[in-house]
C-alpha positions in Angstrom: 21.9 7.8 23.5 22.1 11.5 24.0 18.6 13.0 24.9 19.4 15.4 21.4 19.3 12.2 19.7 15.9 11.0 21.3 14.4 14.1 20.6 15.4 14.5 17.0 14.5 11.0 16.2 10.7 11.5 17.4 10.7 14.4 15.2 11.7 12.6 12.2 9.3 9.7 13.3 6.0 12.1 13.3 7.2 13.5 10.1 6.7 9.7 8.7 3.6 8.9 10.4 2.3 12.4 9.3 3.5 11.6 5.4 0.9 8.4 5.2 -1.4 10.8 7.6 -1.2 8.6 10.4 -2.4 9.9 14.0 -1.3 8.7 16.9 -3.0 9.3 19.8 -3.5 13.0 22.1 -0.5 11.6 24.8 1.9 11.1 22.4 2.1 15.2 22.6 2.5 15.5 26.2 5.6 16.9 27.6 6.4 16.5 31.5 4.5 19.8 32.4 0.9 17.6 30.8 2.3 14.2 31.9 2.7 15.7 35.6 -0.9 17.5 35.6 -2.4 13.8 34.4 -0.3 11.7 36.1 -2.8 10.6 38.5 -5.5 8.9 35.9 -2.8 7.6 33.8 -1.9 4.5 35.5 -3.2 2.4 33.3 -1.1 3.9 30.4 2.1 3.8 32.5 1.5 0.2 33.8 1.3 -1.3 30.1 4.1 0.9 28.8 2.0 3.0 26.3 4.0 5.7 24.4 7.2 6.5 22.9 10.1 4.5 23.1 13.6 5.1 21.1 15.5 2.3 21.7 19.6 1.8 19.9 19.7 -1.7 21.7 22.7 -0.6 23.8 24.9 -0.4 20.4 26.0 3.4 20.7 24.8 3.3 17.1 21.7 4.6 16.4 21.8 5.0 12.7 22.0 1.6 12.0 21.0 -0.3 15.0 17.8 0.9 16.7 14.1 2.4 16.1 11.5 4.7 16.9 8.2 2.8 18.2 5.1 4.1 19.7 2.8 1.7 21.8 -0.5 2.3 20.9 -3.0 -0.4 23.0 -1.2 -3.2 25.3 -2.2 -5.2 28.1 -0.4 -6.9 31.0 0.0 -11.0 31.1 0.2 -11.0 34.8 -2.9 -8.4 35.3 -5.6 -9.3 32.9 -7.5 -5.9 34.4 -5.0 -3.8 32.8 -5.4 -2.2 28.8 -6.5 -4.6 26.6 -5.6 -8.4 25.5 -3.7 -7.4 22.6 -0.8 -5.3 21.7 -1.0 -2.6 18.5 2.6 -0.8 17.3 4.2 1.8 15.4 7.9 1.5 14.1 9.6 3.9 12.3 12.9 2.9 10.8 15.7 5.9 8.9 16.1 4.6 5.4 19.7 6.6 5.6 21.5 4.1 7.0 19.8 0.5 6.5 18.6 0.8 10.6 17.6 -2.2 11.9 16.4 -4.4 15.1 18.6 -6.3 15.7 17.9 -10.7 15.3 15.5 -11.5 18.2 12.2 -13.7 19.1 9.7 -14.0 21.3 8.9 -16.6 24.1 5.1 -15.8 23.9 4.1 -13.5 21.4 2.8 -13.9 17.7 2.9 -10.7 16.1 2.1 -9.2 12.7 4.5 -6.9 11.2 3.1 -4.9 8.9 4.6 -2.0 6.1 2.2 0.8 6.8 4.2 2.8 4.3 6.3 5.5 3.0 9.3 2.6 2.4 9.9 -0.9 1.8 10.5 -3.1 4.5 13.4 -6.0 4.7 12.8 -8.9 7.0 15.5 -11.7 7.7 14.5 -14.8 9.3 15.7 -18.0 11.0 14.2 -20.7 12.9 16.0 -21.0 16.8 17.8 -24.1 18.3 16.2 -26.0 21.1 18.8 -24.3 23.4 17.2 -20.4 22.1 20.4 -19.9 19.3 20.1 -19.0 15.9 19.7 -22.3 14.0 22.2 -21.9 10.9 21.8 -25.8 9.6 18.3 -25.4 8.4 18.3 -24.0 5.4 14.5 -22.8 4.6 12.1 -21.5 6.8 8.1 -21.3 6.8 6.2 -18.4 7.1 2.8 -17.0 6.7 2.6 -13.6 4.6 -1.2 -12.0 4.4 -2.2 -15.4 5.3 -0.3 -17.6 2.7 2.2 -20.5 3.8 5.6 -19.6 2.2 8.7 -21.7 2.4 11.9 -19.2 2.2 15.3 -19.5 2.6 16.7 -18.8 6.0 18.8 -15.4 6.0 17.2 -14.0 3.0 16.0 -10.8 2.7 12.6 -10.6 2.0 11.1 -7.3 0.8 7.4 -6.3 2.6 5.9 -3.1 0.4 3.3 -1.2 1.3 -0.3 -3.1 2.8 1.8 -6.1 3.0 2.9 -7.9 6.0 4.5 -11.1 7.6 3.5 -13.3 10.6 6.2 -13.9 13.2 5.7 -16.7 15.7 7.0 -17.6 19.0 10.8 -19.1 18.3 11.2 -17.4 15.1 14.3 -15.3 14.4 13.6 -12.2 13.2 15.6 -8.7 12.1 14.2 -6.1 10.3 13.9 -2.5 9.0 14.1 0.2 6.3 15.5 -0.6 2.7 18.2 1.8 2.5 17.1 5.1 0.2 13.6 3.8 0.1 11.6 6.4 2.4 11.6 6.3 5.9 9.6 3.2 6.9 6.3 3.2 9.6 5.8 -0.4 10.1 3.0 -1.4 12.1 2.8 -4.1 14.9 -0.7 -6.2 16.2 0.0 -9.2 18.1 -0.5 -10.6 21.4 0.2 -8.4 24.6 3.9 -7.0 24.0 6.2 -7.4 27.2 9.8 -6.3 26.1 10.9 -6.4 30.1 10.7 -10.8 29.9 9.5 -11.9 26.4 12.7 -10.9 24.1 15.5 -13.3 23.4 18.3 -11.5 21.6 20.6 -13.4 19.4 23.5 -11.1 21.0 23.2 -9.6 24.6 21.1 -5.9 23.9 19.6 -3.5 26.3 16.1 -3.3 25.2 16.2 0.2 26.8 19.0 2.8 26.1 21.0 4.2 28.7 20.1 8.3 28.1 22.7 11.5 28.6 20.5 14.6 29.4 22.3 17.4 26.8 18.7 19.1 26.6 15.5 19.2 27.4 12.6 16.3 27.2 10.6 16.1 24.2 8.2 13.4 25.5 9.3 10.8 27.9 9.5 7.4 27.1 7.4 4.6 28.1 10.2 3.3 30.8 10.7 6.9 32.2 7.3 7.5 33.9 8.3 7.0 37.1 10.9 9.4 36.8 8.6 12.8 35.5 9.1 15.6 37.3 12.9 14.6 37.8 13.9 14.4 34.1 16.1 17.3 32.9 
């Protein structure tokens, strides 16, 4: 992705969140010159990957394959001292071009997606092989939704609207994002502590991080680039 890109998608993003009046915290408005002046009592932040992170999967195709997310409270599985024993998320998906993440589970985590507004989210889901592939033989799939057991049809789309949500479990196929011309979407994530460097299993090989070309200047770095302030362009 070209740093332009990055930037212009975080704008959009806080135009979302500031459309359903959603804050995020003071960080998310540092640049390198605050990130470099704190940088000594932020470890805590850096070591559980708090922040922005603007991700196209590796696709080269950011419009429909990729999303803005902001880390809001994480801890660490392998440091129990670090953040907090839970993970809380935003997502914000373009309704312009039906973008997505693409299929994926988790090894660990349970998580709780949840439409915090300003679009409709659509959710496809598949139960996983014993050898980690999408399972295309079974034809339905259970899921809790705000706490009710439904039974759903693997593949369909299922439409999450505002205050609703839908419980993903460890195993469980899952791709989602923005119905197209419905309003950019925030989506919110709480689940167990998020660790997107071991815990992801991709249907297709993705880069959870994108590779970045510098054509201007930072806007905020992202949650994997904080070893590397002070030598961004």
């Amino acid at each position: 992705m070209k740093r332009s890109e990055i930037n212009q998608a975080i704008k959009t993003a806080k135009e979302a969140l500031d459309a359903i009046h959603f804050k995020l915290p003071y960080f998310a408005e540092w640049g390198e010159k605050e990130w470099l002046e704190n940088i000594s009592k932020a470890d805590n932040i850096r070591e559980v990957m708090l922040g922005w992170d603007v991700t196209d999967f590796g696709s080269g195709d950011f419009k429909h394959t990729g999303a803005v997310l902001f880390t809001i409270r994480n801890g660490n599985l392998y440091n129990p001292k670090a953040g907090v024993p839970y993970c809380e998320k935003v997502i914000v998906f373009s309704d312009e071009e039906k973008q997505v993440i693409p299929f994926h589970y988790h090894n660990n985590k349970t998580e709780d997606i949840i439409n915090r507004g300003n679009g409709i989210m659509e959710i496809e889901l598949y139960n996983s092989t014993k050898d980690g592939k999408i399972d295309y033989n079974t034809e339905n799939v259970e899921v809790y939704m705000d706490g009710i057991l439904y039974t759903v049809k693997a593949g369909e789309i299922l439409e999450i609207t505002p205050g609703n949500s839908i419980t993903l479990t460890p195993g469980l196929y899952h791709r989602f994002g923005a119905k197209q011309h419905a309003g950019n979407l925030v989506a919110g994530e709480v689940s167990k502590i998020n660790d997107d460097n071991q815990d992801n299993v991709f249907a297709e090989e993705q880069k959870r991080f994108s590779e970045i070309e510098e054509d201007e200047t930072v806007l905020h770095p992202l949650c994997n680039e904080y070893d590397r302030v002070g030598n961004l362009k």
